[in-house]
Structure formats: C-alpha cells, structure tokens
N, C-alpha and C positions, 0 to 999 in steps of 0.2 A: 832155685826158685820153686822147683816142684818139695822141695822138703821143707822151705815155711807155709807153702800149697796146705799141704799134710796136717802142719803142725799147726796151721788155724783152722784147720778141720775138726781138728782132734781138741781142742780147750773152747773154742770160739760155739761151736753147734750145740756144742752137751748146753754151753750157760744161754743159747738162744732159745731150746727148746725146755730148758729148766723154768725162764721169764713169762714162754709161750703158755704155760700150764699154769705156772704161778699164779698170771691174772686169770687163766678160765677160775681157779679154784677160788677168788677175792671174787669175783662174779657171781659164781654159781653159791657163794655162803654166806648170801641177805636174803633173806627171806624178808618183802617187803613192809611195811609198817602200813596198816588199813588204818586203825582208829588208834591215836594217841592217847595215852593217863584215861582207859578205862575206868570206873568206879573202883575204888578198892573196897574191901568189908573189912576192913583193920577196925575201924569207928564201931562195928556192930557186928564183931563177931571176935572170937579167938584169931583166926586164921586170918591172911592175907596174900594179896599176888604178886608184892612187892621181896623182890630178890630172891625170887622160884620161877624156873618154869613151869607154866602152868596147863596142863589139859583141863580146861572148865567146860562143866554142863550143866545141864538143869532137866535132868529126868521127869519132874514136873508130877503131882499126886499119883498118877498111875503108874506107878515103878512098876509094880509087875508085868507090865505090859515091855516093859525097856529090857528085862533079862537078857534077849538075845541082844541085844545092843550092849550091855556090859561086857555080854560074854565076848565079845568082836574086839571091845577095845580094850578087852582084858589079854586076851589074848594075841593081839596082833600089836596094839603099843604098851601099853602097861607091863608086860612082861619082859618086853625087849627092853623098857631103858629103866626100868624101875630104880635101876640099882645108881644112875645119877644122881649125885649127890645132894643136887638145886634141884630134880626133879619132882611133879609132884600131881595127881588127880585133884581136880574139887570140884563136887558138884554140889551147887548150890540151891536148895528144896525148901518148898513151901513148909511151914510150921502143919505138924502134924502126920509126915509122914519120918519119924526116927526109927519107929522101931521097921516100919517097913523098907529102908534101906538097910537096915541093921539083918535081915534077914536074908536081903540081896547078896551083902556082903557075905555072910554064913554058907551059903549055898552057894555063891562060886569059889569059896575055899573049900567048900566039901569037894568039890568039882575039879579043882587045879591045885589046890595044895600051894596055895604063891598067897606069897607075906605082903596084905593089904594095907603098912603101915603109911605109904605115902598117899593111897586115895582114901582123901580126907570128905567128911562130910559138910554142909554149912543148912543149918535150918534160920531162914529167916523169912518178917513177915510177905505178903504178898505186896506190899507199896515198895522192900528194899528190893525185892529180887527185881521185881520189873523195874526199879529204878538200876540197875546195875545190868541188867539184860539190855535195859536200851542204850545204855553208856557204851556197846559195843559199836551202833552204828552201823547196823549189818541190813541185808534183805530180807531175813529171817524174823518169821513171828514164832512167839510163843503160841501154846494151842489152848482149850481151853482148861485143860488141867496145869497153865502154866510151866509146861515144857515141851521141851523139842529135840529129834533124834542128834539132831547137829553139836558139832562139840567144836572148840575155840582151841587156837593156839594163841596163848599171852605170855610173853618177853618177863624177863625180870625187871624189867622199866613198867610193868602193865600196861605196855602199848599188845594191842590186836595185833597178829601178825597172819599173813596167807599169803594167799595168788593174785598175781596183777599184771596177765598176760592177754596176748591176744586172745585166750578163751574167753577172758571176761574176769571179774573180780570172783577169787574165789574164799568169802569169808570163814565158812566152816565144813566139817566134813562130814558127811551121814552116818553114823554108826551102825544102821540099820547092813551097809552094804560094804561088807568085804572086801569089794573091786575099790571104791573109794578110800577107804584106812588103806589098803596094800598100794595100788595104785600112785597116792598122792599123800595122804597124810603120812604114813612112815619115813617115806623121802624128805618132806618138810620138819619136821621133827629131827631127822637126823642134821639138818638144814640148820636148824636154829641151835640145836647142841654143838654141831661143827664150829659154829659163828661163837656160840662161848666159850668153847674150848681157843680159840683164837685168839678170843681178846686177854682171855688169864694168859695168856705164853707171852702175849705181847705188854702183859703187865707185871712179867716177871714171877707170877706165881702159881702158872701151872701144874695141875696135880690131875694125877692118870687116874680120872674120875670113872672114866667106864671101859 
C-alpha cells in the first residue's frame, strides 16, 4: 500500500502542479481587449496596425518637448523588444512636423547607437489623427498641440489592449514617468508577446522570435 502511496506521489503531483501553473500562465497571458478594430491608417497612409504589434503615439507639434519621453520609451521598451519580429513604434503626427521628428530621431541615435528601423513615423492631417485618436475610446485627451505623453498598446487584430482591474481601467501608459513603462507597461508588453508567441506554437508555426 505504502509503495503505490509513493508511486502516486511521485507521477500524480509533478502533473497536479504542472495543471496548477499551466492555468495561472493561460490567465496571467490576456492582456484585456479595451477598444475593438481601432482605426487603421492603411486607407491614408503607407503603414498600418493590422498584423504588428503596435506601441502607438501621438507626440503631437511640440516634439521637442517629448525628448525625454522618447528617450524612456526608447530605452525602457523599444530597446528591449525591438528585435520582435511583428514588433513595431508608430507615432502618428500632425502634418508639418517631419523634419522635426526626423531630428528626434537623429539625436537619440547619436545618444544610444540602437537601429530605429521599427519606430516608424505617420504624418497625417489634423481631422485623420483625431479621427483615429478617438477610434481608441480611452479617457485621455489630446492637448492642444494635438498630442499626449500617453502611448497605446494595439494587438495585431488593432484591438486596444491594457488593464481592467480593480485599479480601474488602465488605457495607456505615461511616458513622461519611468515608474509607469517599468512598473506596468513592460510587464504588459511582455503580456501580449507572450500571448503571441502562444498562439504561433499552438498554430504550428512557432519561430524563436525574441
């Protein structure tokens, strides 16, 4: 008696505690859907949200003023997963500010030396962006230079994705502050790559993307 005791100790607990994790790990790798089929800029631009992850913002006329907000999400997510394959920056800015993102750009390569091919640019007029800023459905305004420190997580479906706990709904994350990208956007980010790396293995064509 005491030796199949043993011997469903030893086969029977490994696969209870394998189940027990299992599901925390199916739990803990959705990161919730806020807002559905966001706007895409396929229709009005090069670029689009459809079959990328996408970090989107909207810096808004005064870039110079955002530096240290590039330089946070440059260096705190942008560097860490750049190298994902689906991964991808876009921010998307009023007509008339190219060269002055183009200079943003310039100076935090002078600054980190890190290959800014996947944060892409998008100039379009002031009726598309605000029509696509509001297609997120967030609590967030634009300001009056038509941007904001806040940046979006969007899904390869161009659904909105974040937080939807008992803290409250968390749509985007401040780039301005550190504690927020380290704290909670990196976590979720790693959240929604996890979640696609899942679903390719479970589609048969996983590929050791990062």
């Amino acid at each position: 008696m005491r030796k199949y005791f043993v011997l469903t100790i030893l086969f029977v607990l490994p696969l209870v505690v394998y189940l027990f994790f299992a599901s925390g790990i199916n739990h803990f790798a959705k990161l919730p859907v806020l807002t559905k089929n966001i706007k895409d800029i396929s229709d009005i631009s090069t670029e689009s949200l459809k079959d990328k992850i996408t970090i989107l913002g909207f810096f808004g006329k005064n870039i110079e003023e955002r530096y240290g907000d590039a330089g946070n999400l440059n260096q705190e997510i942008y560097k860490r997963f750049n190298e994902f394959k689906d991964f991808q920056f876009l921010m998307i800015q009023p007509k008339g500010t190219e060269d002055l993102f183009k200079e943003l750009l310039q100076e935090m390569n002078r600054l980190t030396e890190t290959n800014f091919q996947n944060w892409k640019f998008v100039s379009l007029s002031d009726e598309d962006l605000i029509s696509v800023f509001n297609s997120l459905e967030t609590d967030i305004n634009l300001d009056s230079n038509l941007g904001t420190s806040y940046v979006f997580i969007v899904d390869r479906n161009g659904n909105l994705r974040g937080r939807d706990d008992k803290e409250g709904v968390k749509f985007g994350y401040d780039s301005r502050f550190v504690a927020d990208i380290n704290n909670n956007m990196v976590d979720d980010v790693k959240v929604i790559l996890a979640e696609y790396r899942m679903a390719l293995k479970k589609n048969n064509i996983y590929k050791d993307e990062l």
